[in-house]
mmCIF file of the N, C-alpha and C atoms, coordinates in Angstrom:
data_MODEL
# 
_entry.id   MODEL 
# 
loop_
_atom_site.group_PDB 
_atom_site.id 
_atom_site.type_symbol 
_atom_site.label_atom_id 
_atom_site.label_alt_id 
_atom_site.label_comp_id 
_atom_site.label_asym_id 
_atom_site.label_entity_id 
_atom_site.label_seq_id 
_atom_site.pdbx_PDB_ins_code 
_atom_site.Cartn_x 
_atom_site.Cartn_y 
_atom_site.Cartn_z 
_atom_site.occupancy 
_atom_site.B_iso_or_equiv 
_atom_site.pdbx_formal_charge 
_atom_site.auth_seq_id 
_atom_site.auth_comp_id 
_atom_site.auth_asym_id 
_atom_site.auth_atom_id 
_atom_site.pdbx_PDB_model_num 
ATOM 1   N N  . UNK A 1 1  ? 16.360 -10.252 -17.500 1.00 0.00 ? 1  UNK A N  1 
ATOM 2   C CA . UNK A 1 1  ? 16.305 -11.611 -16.991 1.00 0.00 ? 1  UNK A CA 1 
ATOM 3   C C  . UNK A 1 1  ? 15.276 -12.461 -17.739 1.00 0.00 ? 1  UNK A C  1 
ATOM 4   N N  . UNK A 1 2  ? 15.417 -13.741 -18.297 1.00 0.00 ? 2  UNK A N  1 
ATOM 5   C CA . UNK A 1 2  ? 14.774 -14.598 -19.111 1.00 0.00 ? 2  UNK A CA 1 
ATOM 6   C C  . UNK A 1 2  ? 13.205 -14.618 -18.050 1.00 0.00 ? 2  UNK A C  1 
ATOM 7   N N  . UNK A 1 3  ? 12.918 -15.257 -16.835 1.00 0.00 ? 3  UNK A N  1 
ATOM 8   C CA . UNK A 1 3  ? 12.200 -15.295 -16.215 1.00 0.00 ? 3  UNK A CA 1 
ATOM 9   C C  . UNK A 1 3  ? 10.971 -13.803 -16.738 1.00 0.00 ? 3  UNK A C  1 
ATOM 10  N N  . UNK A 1 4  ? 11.620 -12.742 -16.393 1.00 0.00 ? 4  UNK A N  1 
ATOM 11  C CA . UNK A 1 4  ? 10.362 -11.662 -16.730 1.00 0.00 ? 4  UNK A CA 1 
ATOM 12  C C  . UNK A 1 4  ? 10.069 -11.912 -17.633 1.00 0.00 ? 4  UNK A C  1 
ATOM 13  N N  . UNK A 1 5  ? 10.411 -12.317 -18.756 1.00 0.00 ? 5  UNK A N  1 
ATOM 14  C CA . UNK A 1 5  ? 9.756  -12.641 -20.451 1.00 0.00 ? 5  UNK A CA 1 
ATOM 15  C C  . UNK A 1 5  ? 8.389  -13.560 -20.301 1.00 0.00 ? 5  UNK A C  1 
ATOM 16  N N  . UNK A 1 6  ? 8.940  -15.025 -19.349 1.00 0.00 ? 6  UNK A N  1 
ATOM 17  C CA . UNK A 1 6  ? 8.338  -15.860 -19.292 1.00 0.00 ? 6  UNK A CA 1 
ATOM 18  C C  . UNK A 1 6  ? 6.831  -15.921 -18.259 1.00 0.00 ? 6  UNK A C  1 
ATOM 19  N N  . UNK A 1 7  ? 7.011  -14.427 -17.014 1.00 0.00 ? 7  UNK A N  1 
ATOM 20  C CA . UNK A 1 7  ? 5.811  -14.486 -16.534 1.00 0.00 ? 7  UNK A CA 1 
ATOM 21  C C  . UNK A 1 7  ? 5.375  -12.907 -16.500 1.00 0.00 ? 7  UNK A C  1 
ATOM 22  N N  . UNK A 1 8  ? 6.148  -12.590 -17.552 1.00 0.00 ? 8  UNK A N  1 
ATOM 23  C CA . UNK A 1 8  ? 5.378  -11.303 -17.881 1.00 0.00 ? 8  UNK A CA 1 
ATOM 24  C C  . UNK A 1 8  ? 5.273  -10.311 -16.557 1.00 0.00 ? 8  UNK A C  1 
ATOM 25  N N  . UNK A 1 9  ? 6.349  -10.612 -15.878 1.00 0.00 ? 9  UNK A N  1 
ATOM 26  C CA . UNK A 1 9  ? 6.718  -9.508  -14.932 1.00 0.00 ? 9  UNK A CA 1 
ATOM 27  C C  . UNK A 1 9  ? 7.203  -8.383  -15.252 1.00 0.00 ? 9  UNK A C  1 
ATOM 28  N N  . UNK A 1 10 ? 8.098  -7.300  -14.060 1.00 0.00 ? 10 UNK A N  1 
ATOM 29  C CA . UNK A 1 10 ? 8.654  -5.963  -14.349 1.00 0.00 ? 10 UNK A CA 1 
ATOM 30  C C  . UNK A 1 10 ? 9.402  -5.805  -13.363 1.00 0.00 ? 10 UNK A C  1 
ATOM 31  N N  . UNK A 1 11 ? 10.207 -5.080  -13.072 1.00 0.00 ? 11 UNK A N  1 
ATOM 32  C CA . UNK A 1 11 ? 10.775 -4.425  -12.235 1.00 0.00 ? 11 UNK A CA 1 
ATOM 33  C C  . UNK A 1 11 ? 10.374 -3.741  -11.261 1.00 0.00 ? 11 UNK A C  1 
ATOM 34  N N  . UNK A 1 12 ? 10.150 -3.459  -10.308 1.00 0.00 ? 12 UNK A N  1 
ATOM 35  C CA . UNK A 1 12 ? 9.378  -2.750  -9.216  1.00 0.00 ? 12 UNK A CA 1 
ATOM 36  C C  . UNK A 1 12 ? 10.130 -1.131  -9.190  1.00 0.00 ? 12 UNK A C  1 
ATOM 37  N N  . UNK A 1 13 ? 9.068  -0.536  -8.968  1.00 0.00 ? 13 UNK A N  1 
ATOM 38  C CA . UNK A 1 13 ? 9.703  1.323   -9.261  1.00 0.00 ? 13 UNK A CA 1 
ATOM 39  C C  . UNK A 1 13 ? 10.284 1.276   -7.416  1.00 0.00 ? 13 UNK A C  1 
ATOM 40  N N  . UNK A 1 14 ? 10.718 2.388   -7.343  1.00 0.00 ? 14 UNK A N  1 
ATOM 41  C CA . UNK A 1 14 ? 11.250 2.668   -6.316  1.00 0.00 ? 14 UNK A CA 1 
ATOM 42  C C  . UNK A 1 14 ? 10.589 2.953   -5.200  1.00 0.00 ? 14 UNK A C  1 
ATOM 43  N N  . UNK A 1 15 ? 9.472  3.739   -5.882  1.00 0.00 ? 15 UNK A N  1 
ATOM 44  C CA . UNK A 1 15 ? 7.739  4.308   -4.486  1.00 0.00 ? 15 UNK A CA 1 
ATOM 45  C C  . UNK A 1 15 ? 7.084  2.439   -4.294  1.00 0.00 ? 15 UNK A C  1 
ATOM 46  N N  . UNK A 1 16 ? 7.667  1.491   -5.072  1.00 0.00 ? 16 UNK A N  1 
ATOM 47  C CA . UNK A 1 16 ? 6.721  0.525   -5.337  1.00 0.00 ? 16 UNK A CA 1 
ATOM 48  C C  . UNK A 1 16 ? 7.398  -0.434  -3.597  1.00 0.00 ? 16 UNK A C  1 
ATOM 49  N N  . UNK A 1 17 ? 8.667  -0.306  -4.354  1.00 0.00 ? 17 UNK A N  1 
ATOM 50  C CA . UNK A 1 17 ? 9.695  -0.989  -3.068  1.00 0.00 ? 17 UNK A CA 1 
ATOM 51  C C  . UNK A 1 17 ? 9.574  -0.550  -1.491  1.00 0.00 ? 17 UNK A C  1 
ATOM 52  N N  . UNK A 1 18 ? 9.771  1.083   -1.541  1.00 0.00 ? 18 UNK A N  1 
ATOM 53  C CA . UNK A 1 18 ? 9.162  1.802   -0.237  1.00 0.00 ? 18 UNK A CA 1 
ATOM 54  C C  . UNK A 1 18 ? 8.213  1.076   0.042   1.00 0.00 ? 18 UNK A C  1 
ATOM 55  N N  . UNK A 1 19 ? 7.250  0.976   -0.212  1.00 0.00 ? 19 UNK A N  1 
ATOM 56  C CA . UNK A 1 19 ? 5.364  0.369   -0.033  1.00 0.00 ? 19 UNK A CA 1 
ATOM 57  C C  . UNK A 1 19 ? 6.034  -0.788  0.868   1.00 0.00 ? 19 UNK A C  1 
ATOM 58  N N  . UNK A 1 20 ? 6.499  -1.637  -0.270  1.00 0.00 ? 20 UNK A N  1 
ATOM 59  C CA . UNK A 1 20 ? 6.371  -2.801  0.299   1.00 0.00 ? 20 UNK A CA 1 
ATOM 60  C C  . UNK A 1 20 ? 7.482  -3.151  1.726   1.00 0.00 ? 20 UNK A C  1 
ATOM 61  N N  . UNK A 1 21 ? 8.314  -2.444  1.701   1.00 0.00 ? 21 UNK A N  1 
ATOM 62  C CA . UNK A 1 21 ? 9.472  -2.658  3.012   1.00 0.00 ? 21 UNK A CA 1 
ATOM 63  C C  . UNK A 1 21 ? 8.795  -2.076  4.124   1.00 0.00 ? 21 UNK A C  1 
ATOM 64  N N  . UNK A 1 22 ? 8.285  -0.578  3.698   1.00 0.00 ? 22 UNK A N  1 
ATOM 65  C CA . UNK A 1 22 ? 7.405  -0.425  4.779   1.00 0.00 ? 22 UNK A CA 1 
ATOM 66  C C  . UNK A 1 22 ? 6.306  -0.931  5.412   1.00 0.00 ? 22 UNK A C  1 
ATOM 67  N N  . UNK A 1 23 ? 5.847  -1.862  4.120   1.00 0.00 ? 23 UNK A N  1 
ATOM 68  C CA . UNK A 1 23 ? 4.210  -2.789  5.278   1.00 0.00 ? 23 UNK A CA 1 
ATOM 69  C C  . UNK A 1 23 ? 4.813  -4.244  5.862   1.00 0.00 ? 23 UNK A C  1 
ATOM 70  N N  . UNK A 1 24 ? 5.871  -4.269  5.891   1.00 0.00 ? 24 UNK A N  1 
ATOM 71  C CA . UNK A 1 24 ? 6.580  -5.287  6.062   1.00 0.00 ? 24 UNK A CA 1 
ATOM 72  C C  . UNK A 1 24 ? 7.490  -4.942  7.251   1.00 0.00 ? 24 UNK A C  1 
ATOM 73  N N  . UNK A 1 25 ? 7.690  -3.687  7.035   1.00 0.00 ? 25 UNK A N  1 
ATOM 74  C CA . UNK A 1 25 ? 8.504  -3.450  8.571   1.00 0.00 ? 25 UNK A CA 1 
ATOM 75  C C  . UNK A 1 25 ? 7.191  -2.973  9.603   1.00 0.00 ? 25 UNK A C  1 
ATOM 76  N N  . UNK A 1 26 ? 6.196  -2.792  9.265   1.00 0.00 ? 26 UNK A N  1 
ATOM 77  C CA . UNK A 1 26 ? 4.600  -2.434  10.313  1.00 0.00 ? 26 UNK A CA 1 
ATOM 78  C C  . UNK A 1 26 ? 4.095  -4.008  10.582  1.00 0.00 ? 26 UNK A C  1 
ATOM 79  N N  . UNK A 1 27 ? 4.176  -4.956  9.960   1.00 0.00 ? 27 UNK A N  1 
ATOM 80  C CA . UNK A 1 27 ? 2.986  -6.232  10.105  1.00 0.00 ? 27 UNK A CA 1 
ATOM 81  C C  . UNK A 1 27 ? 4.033  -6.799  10.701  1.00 0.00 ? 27 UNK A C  1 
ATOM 82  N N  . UNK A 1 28 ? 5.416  -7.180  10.509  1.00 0.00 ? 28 UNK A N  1 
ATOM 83  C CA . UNK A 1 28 ? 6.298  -8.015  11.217  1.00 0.00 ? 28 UNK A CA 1 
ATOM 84  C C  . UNK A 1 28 ? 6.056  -8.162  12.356  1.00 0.00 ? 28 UNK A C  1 
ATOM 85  N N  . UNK A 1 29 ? 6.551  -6.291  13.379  1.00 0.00 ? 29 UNK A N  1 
ATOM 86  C CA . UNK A 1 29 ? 6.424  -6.552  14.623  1.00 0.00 ? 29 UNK A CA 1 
ATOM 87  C C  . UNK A 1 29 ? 4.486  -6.979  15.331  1.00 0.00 ? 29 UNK A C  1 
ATOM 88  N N  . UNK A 1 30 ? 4.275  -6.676  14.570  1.00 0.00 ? 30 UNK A N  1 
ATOM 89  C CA . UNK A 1 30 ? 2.313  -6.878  15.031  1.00 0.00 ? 30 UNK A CA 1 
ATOM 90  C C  . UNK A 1 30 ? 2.525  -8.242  15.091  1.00 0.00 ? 30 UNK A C  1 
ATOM 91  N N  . UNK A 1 31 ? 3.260  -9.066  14.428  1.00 0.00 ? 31 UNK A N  1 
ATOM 92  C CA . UNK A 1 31 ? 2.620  -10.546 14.357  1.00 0.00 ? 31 UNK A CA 1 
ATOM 93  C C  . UNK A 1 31 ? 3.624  -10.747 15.573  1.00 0.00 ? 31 UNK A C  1 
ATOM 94  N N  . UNK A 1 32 ? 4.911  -10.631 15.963  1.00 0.00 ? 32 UNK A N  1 
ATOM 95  C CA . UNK A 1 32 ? 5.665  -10.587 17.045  1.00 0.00 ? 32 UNK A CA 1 
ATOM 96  C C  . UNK A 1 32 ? 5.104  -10.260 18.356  1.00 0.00 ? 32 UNK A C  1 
ATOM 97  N N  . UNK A 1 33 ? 4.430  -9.443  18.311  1.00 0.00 ? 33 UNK A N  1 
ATOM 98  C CA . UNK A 1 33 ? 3.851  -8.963  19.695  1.00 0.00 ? 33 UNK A CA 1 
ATOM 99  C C  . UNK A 1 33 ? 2.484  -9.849  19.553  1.00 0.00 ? 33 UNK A C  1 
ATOM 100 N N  . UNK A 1 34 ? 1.884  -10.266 18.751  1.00 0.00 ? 34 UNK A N  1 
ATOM 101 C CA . UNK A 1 34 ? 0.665  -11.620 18.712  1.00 0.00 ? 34 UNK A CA 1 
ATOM 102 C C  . UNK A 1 34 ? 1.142  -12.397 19.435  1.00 0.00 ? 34 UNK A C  1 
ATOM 103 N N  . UNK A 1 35 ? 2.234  -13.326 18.928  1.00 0.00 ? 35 UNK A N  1 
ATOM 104 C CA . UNK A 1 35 ? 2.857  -14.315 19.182  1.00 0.00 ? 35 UNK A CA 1 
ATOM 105 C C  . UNK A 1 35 ? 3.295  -14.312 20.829  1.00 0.00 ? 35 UNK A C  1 
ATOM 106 N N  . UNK A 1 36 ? 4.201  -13.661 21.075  1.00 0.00 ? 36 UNK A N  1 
ATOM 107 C CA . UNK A 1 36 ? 4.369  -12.892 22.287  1.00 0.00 ? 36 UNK A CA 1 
ATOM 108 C C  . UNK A 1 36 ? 3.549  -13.145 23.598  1.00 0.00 ? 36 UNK A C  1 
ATOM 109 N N  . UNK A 1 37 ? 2.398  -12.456 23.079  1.00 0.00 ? 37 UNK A N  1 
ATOM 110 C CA . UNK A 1 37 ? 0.768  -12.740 23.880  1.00 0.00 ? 37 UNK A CA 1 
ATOM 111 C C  . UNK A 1 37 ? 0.474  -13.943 24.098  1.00 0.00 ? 37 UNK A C  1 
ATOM 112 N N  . UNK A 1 38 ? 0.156  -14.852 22.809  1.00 0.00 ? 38 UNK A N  1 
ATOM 113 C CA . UNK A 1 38 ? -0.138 -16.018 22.758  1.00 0.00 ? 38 UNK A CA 1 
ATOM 114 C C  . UNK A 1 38 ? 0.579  -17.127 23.052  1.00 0.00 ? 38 UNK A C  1 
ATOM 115 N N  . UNK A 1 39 ? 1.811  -16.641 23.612  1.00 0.00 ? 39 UNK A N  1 
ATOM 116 C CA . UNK A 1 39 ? 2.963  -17.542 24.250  1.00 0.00 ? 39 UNK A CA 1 
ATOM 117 C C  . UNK A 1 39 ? 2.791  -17.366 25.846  1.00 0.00 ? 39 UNK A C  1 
ATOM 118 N N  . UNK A 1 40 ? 2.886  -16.177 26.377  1.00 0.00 ? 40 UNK A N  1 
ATOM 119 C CA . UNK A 1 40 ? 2.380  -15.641 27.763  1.00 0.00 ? 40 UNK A CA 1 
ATOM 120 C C  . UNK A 1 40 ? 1.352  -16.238 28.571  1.00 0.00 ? 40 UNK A C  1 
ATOM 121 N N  . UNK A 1 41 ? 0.041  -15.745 27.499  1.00 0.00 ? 41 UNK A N  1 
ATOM 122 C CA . UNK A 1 41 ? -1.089 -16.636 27.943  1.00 0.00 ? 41 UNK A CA 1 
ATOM 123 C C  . UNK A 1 41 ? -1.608 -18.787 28.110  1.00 0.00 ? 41 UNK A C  1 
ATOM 124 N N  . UNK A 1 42 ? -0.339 -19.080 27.655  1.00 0.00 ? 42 UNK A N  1 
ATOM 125 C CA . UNK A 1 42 ? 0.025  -20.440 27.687  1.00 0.00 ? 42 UNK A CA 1 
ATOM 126 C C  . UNK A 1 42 ? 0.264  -20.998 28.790  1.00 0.00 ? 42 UNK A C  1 
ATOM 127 N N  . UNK A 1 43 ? 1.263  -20.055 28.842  1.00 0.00 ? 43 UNK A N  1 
ATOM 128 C CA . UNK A 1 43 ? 2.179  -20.705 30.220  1.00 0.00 ? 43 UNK A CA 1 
ATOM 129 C C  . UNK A 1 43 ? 1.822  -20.445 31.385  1.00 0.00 ? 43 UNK A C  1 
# 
């Protein structure tokens, strides 16, 4: 892809992708159940 040339990116390895889906499937619901709280305690 022209773009990786231009910012000198790469491809992400496969352990790289795991990482990231997994801290992404852990922080999602945390900020959900924040929100949650901070909606509760409103009303």
């Amino acid at each position: 892809p022209p773009m990786q040339a231009i910012f000198s990116t790469f491809p992400l390895t496969a352990q790289s992708l795991l990482v990231s889906a997994l801290a992404g499937a852990i922080i999602l619901p945390v900020i959900s159940v924040e929100k949650l709280i901070r909606n509760r305690r409103r009303a």
